[in-house]
C-alpha positions as CSV (number, residue, x, y, z in Angstrom):
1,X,0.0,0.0,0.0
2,X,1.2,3.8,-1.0
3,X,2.2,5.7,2.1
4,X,0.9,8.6,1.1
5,X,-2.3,7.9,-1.8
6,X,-4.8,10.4,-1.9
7,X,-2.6,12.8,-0.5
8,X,-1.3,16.8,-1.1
9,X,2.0,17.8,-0.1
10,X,4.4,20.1,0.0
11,X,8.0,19.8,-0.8
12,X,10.1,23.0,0.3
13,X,13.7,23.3,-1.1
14,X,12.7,20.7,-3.8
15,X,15.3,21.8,-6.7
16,X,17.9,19.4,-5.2
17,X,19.6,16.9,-2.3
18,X,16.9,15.9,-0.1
19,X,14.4,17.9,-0.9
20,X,14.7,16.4,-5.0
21,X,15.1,12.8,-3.4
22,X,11.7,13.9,-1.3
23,X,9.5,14.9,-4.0
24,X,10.2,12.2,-6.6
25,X,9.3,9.6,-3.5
26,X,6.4,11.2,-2.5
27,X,4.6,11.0,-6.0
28,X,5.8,7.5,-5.9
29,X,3.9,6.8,-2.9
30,X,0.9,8.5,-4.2
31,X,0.6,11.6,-3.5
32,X,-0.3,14.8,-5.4
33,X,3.1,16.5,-4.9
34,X,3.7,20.6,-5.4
35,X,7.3,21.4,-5.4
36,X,8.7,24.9,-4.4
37,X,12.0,25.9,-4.8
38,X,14.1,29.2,-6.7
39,X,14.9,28.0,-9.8
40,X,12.5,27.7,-11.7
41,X,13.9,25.8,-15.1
42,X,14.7,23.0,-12.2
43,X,11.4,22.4,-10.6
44,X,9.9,21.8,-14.5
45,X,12.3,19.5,-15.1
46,X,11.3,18.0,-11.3
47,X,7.8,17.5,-12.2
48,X,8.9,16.4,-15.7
49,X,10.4,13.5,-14.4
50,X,7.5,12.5,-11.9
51,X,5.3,12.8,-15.0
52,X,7.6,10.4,-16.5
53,X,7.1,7.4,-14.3
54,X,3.1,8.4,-14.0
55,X,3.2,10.7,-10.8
56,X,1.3,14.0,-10.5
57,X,3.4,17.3,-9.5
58,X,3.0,21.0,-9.9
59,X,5.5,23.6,-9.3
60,X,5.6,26.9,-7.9
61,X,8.7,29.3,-7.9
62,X,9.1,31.1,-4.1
63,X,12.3,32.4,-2.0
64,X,11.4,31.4,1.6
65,X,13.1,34.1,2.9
66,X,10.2,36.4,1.9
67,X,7.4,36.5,4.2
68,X,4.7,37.4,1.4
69,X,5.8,34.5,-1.5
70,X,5.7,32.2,1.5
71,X,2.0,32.9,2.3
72,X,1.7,33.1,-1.8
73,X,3.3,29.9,-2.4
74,X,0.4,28.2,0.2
75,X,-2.3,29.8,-1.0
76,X,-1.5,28.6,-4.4
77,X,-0.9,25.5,-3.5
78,X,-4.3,25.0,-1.5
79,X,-6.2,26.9,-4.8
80,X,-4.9,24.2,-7.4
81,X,-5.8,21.2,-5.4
82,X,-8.2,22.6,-2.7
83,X,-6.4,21.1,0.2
84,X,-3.0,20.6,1.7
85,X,-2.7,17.6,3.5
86,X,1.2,17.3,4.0
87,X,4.4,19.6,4.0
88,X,7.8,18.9,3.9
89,X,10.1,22.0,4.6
90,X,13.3,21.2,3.6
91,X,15.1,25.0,2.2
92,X,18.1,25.9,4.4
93,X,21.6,27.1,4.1
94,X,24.8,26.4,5.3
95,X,25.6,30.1,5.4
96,X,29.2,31.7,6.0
97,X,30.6,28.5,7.3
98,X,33.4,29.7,9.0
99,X,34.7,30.5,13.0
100,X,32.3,33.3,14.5
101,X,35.3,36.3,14.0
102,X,35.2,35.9,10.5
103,X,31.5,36.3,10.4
104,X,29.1,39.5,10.2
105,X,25.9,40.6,11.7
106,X,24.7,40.0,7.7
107,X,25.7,36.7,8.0
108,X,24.0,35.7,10.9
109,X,20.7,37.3,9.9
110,X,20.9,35.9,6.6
111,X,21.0,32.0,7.9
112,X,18.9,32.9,10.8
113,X,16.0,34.4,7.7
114,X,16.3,31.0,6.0
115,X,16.8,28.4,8.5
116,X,14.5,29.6,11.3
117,X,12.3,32.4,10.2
118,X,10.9,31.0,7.1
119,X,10.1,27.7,9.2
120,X,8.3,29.2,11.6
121,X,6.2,31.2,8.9
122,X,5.7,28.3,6.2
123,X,4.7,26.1,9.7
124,X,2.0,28.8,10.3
125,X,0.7,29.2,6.8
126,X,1.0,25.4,6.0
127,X,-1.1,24.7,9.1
128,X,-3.5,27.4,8.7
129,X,-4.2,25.3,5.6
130,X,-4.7,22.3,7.4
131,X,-6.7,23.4,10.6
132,X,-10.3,22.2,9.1
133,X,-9.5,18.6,8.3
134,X,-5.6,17.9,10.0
135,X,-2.0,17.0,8.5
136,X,1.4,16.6,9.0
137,X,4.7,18.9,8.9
138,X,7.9,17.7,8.9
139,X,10.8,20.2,8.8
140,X,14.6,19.5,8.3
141,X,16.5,20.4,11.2
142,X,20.5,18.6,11.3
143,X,22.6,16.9,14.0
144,X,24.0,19.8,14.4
145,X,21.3,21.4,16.3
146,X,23.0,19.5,19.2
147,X,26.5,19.4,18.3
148,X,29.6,21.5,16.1
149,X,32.0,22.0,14.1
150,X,34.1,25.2,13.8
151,X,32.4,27.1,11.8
152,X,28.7,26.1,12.8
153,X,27.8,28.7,15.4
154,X,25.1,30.5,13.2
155,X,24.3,27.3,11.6
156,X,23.7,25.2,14.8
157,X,22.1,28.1,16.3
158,X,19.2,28.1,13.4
159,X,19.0,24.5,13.4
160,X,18.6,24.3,17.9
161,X,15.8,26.8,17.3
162,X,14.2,24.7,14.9
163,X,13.9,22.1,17.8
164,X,13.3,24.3,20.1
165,X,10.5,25.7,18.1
166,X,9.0,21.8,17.1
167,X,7.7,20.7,20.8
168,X,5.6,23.8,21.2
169,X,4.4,23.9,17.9
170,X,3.1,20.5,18.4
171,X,1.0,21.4,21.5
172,X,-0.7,24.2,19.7
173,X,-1.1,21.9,16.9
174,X,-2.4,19.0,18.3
175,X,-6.3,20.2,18.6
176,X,-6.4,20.2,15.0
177,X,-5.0,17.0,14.4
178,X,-2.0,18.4,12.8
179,X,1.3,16.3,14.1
180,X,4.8,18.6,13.2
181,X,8.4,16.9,13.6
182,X,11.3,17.5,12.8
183,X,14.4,15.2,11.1
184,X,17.8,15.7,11.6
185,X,20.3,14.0,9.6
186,X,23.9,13.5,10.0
187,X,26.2,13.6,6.6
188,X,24.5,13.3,4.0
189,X,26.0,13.3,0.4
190,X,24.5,16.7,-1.1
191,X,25.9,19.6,-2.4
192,X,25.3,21.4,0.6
193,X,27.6,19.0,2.6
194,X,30.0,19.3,-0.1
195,X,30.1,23.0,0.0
196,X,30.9,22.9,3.5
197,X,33.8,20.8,3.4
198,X,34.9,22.8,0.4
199,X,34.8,19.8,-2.3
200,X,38.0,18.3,-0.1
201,X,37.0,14.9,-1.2
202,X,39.7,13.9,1.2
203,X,37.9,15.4,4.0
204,X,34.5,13.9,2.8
205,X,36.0,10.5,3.2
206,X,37.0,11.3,7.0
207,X,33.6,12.6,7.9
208,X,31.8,9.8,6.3
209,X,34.5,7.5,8.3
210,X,33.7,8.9,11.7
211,X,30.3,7.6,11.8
212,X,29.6,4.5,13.6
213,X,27.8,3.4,10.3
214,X,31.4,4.5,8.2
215,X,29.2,6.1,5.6
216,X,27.1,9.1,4.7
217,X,23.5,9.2,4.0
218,X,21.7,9.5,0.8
219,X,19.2,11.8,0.0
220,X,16.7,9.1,0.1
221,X,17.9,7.5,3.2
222,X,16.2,11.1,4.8
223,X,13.4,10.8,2.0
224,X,12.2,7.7,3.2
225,X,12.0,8.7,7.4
226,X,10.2,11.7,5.9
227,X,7.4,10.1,4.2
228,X,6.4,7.9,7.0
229,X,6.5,10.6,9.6
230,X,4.1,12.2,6.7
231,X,2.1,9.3,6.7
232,X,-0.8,7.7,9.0
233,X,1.6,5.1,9.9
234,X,3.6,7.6,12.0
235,X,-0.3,9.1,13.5
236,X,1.3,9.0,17.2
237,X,4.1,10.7,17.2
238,X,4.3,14.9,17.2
239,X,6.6,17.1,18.4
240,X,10.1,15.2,18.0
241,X,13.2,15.6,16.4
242,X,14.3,12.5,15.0
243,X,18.0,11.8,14.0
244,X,19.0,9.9,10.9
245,X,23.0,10.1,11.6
246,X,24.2,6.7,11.0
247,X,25.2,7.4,14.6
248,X,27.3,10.3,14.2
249,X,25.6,12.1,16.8
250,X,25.9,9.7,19.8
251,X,27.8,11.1,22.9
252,X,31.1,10.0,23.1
253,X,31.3,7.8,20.5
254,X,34.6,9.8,18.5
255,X,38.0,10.2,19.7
């Protein structure tokens, strides 16, 4: 049985990584599918290729770190189908990824707009969709959120807000039947990862090493915990932040 038939979702930050991995799946599973994302010639080839294998996808261009094309972006999304069942928020950055001295005020607002802000508007406007009939939210949040690197202070400061954010969020929620969690991978192999180990493939091998599973995650490795948390098989559990790290994470367990 589809995880998610008969369903309308969201897919935030769909043009690539995770997000890509996210979108394709869901369709797979059954659901109607609306990607979002900046560029634009990449989301139609995104629903071009879910077209291919028999899926159904729409796309709609927005930049989440505008408040006004985030409410847009829902209200399309809720006019073409008439609902909005599901939403998968998955746009972030890794900003200015490097120590705190070498980073501005700029910086840190800029990574704070994407990461945190336009998660706690798209949760709002997503779920103001849902209130009459219920859904599910699940928001990318990273291992990171708990942990560092040099560099990560903005970073893991957007990404502990995001879990900070997910437990209340699911109290208010919970009257409307709306469940919101969060996911938070370790290394996975996406651009963005690459980008912050400046395409040192030598240094990509080391991090992928250190984790008790000696490997980093795949887009669809994420893909796959998000569609169940999306779907009624995951109807008891709101509020968390789940880690997908291969073990990375785990207290003590690097030298």
């Amino acid at each position: 049985m589809e995880l998610l038939a008969n369903k309308v979702g969201m897919v935030v930050g769909a043009t690539s990584g995770i997000g890509r991995a996210a979108a394709i799946l869901f369709a797979q599973e059954g659901a109607k599918v609306i990607v979002v994302g900046r560029r634009t010639p990449l989301l139609e080839t995104l629903v071009a290729e879910i077209a291919q294998f028999g899926g159904e996808a729409t796309y709609i261009t927005a930049d989440v770190s505008k408040s006004a094309e985030i409410k847009s972006m829902v209200a399309q999304a809720k006019a073409h189908y008439g609902r909005l069942d599901f939403a998968f928020n998955n746009a972030g950055t890794i900003g200015n990824f490097v120590p705190m001295f070498e980073q501005s005020e700029a910086d840190y607002d800029d990574t704070m707009a994407i990461n945190l802000k336009s998660i706690w508007l798209s949760c709002r406007e997503q779920a103001l969709a849902m209130r009459e009939h219920g859904g599910a939210i699940v928001n990318t949040s990273s291992w990171l959120a708990s942990g560092g690197f040099e560099g990560s202070t903005v970073y893991s400061a957007s990404k502990a807000g995001m879990d900070g954010f997910v437990k209340p969020a699911a109290l208010e929620l919970a009257k409307y039947n709306i469940r919101i969690n969060n996911i938070n991978p370790g290394g996975v192999d996406t651009e963005m990862t690459r980008e912050a180990f400046q395409h040192d493939e030598t240094v990509l091998a080391a991090f992928a090493a250190a984790h008790p599973l000696s490997k980093l995650a795949t887009p669809l490795d994420v893909a796959n915990l998000a569609a169940f948390l999306l779907s009624e098989r995951a109807s008891n559990i709101t509020g968390q932040a789940i880690y997908t790290d291969g073990g990375y994470a785990i207290s003590g367990q690097r030298g």
